[in-house]
N, C-alpha and C positions, 0 to 999 in steps of 0.2 A: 760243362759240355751240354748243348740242348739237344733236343730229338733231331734236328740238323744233322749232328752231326754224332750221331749213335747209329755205329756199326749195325751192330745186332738188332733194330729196328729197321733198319736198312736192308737187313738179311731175310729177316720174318718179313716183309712187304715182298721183297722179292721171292718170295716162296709161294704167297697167295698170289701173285702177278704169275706166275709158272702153273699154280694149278687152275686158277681161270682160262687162262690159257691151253689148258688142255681140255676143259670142258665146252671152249668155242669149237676145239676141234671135234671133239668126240661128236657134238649134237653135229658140226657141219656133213661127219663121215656116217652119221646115223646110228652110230652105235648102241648097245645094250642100253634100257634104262635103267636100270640098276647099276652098273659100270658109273654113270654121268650124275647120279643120284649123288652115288659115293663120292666121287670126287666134286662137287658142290661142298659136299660135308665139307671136305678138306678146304675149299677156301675159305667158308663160314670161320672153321677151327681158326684157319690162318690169321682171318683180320681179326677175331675177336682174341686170340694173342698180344697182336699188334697193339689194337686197341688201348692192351690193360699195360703195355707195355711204356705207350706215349701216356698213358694220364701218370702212371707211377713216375715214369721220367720228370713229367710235368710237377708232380708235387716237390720230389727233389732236389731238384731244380728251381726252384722258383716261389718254393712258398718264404722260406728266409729272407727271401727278396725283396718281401711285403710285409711280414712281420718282425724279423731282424731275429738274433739267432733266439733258439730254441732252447728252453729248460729240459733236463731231464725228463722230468714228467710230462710237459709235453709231446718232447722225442716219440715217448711212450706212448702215445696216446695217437700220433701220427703212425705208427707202425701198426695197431691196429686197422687206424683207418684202409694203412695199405693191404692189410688183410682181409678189408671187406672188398677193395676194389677189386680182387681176384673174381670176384662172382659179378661183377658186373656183365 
């Protein structure tokens, strides 16, 4: 499966698309700036989710691809990596 066609990536894009969209309205209606502050937060959270979500799909997807399958230890060694990408 690639990020195409990955629900749950699909799900999380459509959640920062909803809360953008609520921050065009908030500033159009004038609202609090604290209120519009906070929900910015929430898109920033949303795509940097997204984000970590398409590179890990990416590696899963696609690294066997190019280097053909994977030893144990290496398994191992990519699993970290995907433990660093969370802080990206």
């Amino acid at each position: 499966m690639s990020h195409a066609d990955n629900p749950e990536l699909h799900k999380r894009l459509r959640r920062a698309e909803g809360h953008l969209n609520s921050v065009v309205r908030m500033v159009c209606e004038g609202r609090d700036c604290l209120a519009i502050a906070q929900q910015m937060q929430a898109v920033i959270k949303a795509l940097e989710k997204s984000k970590q979500m398409l590179i890990l799909d990416h590696i899963d997807h696609h690294l066997e691809d190019v280097t053909g399958p994977l030893s144990p230890n290496e398994q191992e060694k990519i699993a970290v990596f995907r433990e660093i990408v969370k802080y990206l």
